[in-house]
C-alpha positions in Angstrom: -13.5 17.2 26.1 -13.8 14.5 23.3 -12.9 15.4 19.8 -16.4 14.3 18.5 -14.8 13.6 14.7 -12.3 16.8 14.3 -11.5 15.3 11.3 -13.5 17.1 8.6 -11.9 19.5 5.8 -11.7 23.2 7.0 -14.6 25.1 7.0 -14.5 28.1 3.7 -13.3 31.4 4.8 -16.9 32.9 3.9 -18.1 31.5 7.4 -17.7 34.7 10.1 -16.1 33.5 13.5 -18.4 33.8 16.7 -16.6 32.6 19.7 -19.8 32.2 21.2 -21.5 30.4 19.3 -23.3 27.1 20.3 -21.3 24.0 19.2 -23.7 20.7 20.4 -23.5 22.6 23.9 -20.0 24.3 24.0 -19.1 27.4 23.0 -16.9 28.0 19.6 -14.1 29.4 21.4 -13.6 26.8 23.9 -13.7 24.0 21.2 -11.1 26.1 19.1 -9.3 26.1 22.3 -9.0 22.3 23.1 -8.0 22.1 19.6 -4.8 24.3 20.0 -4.2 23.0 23.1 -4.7 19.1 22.6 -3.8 18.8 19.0 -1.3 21.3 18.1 -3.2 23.7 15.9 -2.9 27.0 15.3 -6.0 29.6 16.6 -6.7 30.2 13.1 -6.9 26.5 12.0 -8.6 25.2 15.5 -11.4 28.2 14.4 -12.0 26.7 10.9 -11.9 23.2 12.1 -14.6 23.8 14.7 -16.8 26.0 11.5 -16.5 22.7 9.5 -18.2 21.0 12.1 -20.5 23.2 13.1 -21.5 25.0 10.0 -24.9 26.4 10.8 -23.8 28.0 14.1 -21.7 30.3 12.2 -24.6 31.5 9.8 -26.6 33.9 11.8 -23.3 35.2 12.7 -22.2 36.4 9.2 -25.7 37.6 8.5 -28.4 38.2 11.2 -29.6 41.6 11.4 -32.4 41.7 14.0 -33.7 44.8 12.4 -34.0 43.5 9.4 -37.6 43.9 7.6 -39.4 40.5 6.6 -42.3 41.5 5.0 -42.8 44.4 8.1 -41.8 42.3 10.8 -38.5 42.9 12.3 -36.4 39.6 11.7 -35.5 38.9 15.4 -39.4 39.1 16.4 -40.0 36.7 13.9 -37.2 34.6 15.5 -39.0 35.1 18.5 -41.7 34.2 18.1 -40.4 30.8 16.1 -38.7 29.9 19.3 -41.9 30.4 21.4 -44.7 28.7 19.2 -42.2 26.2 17.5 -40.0 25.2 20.5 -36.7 26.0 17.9 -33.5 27.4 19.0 -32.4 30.8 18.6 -30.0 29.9 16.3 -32.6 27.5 14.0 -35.0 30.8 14.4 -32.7 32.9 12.8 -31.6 30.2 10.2 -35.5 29.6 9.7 -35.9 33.4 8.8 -32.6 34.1 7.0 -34.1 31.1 4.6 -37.2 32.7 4.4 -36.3 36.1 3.5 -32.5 36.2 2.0 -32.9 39.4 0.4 -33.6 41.1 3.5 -30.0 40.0 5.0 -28.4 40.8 1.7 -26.3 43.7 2.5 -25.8 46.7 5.3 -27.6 48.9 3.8 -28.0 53.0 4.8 -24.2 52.8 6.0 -22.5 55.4 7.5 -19.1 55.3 9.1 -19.0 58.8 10.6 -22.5 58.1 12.5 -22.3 58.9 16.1 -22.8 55.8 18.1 -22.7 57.0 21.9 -19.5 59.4 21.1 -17.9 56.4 19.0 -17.8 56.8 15.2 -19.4 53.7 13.9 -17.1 52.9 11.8 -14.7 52.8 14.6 -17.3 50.7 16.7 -17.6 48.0 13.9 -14.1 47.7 13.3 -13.7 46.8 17.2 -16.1 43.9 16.6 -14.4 42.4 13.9 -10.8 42.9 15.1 -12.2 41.7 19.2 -15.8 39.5 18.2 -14.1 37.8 15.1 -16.9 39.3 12.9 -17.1 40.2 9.5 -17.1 43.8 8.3 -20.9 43.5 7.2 -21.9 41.7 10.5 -20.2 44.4 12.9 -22.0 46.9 10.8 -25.3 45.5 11.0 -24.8 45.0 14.6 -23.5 48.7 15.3 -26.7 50.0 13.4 -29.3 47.4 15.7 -27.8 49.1 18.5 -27.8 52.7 17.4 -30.9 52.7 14.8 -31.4 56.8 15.4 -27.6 57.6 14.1 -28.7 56.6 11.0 -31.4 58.6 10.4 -30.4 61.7 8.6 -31.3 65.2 9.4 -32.9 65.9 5.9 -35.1 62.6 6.9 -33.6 60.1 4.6 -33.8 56.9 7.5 -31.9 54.2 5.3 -33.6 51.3 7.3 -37.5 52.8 7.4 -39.9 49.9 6.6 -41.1 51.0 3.6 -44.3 48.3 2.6 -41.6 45.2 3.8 -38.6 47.1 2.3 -35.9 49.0 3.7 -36.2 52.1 2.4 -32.5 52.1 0.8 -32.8 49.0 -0.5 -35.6 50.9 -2.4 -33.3 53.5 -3.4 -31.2 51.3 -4.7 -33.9 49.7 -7.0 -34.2 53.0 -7.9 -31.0 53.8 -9.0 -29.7 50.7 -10.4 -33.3 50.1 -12.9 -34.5 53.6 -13.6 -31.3 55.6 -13.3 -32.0 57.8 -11.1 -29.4 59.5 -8.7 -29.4 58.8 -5.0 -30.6 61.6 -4.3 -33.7 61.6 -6.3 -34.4 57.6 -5.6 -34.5 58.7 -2.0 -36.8 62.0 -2.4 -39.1 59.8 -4.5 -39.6 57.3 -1.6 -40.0 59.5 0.7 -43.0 60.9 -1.1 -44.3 57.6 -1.4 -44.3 56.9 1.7 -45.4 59.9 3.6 -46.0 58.6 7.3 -42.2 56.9 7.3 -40.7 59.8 7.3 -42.9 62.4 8.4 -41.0 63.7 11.4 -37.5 64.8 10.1 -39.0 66.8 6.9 -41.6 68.3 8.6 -40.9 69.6 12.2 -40.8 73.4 12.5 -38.3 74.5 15.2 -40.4 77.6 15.6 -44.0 76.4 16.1 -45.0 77.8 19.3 -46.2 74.7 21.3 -48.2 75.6 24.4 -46.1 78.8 24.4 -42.8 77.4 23.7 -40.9 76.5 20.4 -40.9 73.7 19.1 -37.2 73.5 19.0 -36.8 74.3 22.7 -39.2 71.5 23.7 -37.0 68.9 21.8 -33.8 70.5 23.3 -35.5 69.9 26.4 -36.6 66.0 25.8 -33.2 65.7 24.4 -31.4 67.3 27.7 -33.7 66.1 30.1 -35.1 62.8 29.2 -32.0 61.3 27.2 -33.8 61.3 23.8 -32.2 61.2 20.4 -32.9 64.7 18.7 -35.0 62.5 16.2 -36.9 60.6 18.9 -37.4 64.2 20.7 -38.9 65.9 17.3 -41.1 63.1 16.4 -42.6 63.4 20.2 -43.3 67.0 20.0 -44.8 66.2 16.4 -47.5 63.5 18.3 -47.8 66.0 20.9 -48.3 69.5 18.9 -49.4 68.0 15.4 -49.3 72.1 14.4 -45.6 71.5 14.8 -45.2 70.2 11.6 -43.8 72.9 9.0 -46.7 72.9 6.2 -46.3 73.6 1.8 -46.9 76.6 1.1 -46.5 77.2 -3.1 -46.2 80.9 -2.7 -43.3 81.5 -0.2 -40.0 83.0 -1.8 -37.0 80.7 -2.4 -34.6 83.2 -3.9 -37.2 85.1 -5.0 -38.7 82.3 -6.9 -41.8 80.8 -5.5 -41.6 77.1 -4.3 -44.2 76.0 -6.5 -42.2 77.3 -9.3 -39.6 75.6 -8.4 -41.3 72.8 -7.9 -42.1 72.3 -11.2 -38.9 72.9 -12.7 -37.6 70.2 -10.7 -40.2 67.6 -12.1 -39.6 68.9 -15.3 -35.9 68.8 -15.2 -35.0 66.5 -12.8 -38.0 63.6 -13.6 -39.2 64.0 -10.5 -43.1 63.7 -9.1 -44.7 66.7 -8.0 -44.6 65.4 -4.0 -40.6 64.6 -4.2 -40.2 67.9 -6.0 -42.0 69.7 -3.0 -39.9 67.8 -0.3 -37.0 68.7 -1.9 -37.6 72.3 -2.5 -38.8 72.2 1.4 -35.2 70.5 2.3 -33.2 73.3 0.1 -35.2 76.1 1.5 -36.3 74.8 5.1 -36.6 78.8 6.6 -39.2 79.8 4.1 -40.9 77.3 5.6 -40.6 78.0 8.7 -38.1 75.5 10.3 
């Protein structure tokens, strides 16, 4: 294999390795390779040498996140659909939308290490891709949460990656928190009552609806067991299937012998709340008075 012009400076450390990345034909890792090999270089050096040359095929590999919202359009369909209508590569697709939309590859957002990836922590998951794929620690975690979207949904129906209008819904919260001071906790209730339908299946599924004659709950066990569903893709089934499944406000019911609506308003009093986050969250303190 010719050298092609290996005589460039080093590529910066910023660039995230991919060993199988597309190099004018040849994969990163077999360039790197012929490099060691042929001109005495260490792996380390061979990897930044082949980076310098081929800067843009290293990109997509520090930043892509297929998942990633552009203006509601996951990026990688985007991508796609660049490489069908506009005869680009994958690689120049993702480049294309990464240019496009560079606040929607800014950061992992909604992490969580302890998620349960297939039995794997993801945490655990993403630090096998950077010590065995050469990725960077926001890459790996991007990549763990394309390929296990449900572990990041939480069970008081906070999903950190919902497509809120074009947004991910924690980049939202962050907004939130960093220009209106609000807590996390209240950015994220306040989104969620803005944007109902997003997350309508995790705050309002009641485990005790009778469905047809059988709980809710024991239908969703059932996908869950039987059909190899997520326990959220299980609940929001049941939802489309029973819509009277969905655990309803009701301002009179006892929360520690306070009414919710009572408590309701105290919370948008004290808390600055609206009066539709204020009811989520009284529903997520108190989710048996409610029925779930």
């Amino acid at each position: 294999m010719a050298s092609g012009g290996y005589g460039s400076a080093p590529a910066p450390a910023a660039l995230a390795w991919n060993p199988t990345a597309a190099c004018d034909g040849v994969p990163a890792e077999e360039r790197a390779d012929w490099l060691a090999k042929n001109k005495g270089m260490t792996t380390d050096a061979a990897r930044r040498q082949v980076q310098s040359e081929f800067p843009k095929a290293f990109v997509s590999a520090s930043r892509w996140n297929p998942t990633a919202s552009c203006e509601g359009t996951p990026a990688e369909e985007r991508a796609e659909w660049l490489v069908k209508n506009k005869g680009m590569t994958t690689e120049a697709a993702r480049l294309s939308v990464q240019s496009e939309f560079p606040k929607a590859f800014s950061s992992a957002a909604g992490w969580n290490p302890t998620a349960d990836c297939d039995g794997v922590p993801a945490e655990e998951r993403a630090d096998w891709l950077v010590k065995n794929k050469g990725m960077t620690t926001e890459a790996a975690r991007r990549t763990v949460q394309s390929e296990n979207p449900k572990a990041f949904v939480s069970d008081s129906g906070w999903n950190p990656i919902a497509d809120c209008d074009g947004m991910p819904a924690e980049q939202r919260a962050e907004w939130l928190v960093k220009n209106k001071g609000m807590t996390t906790e209240a950015a994220r209730l306040t989104i969620r009552s803005e944007f109902p339908a997003v997350f309508a299946s995790a705050p309002c599924f009641n485990p005790a609806a009778i469905c047809d004659g059988t709980p809710a709950e024991e239908r969703a066990q059932w996908l869950v067991r039987e059909k190899g569903m997520t326990y959220e893709a299980a609940k929001g089934q049941v939802l489309g299937e029973f819509p009277a499944a969905a655990a309803q406000w009701d301002p009179n019911v006892s929360c520690d012998a306070i009414c919710a609506e009572e408590r309701a308003q105290w919370i948008v009093k004290n808390n600055g709340l609206s009066h539709e986050a204020a009811k989520l969250k009284v529903m997520d303190e108190f989710p048996r008075a409610f029925g779930w």
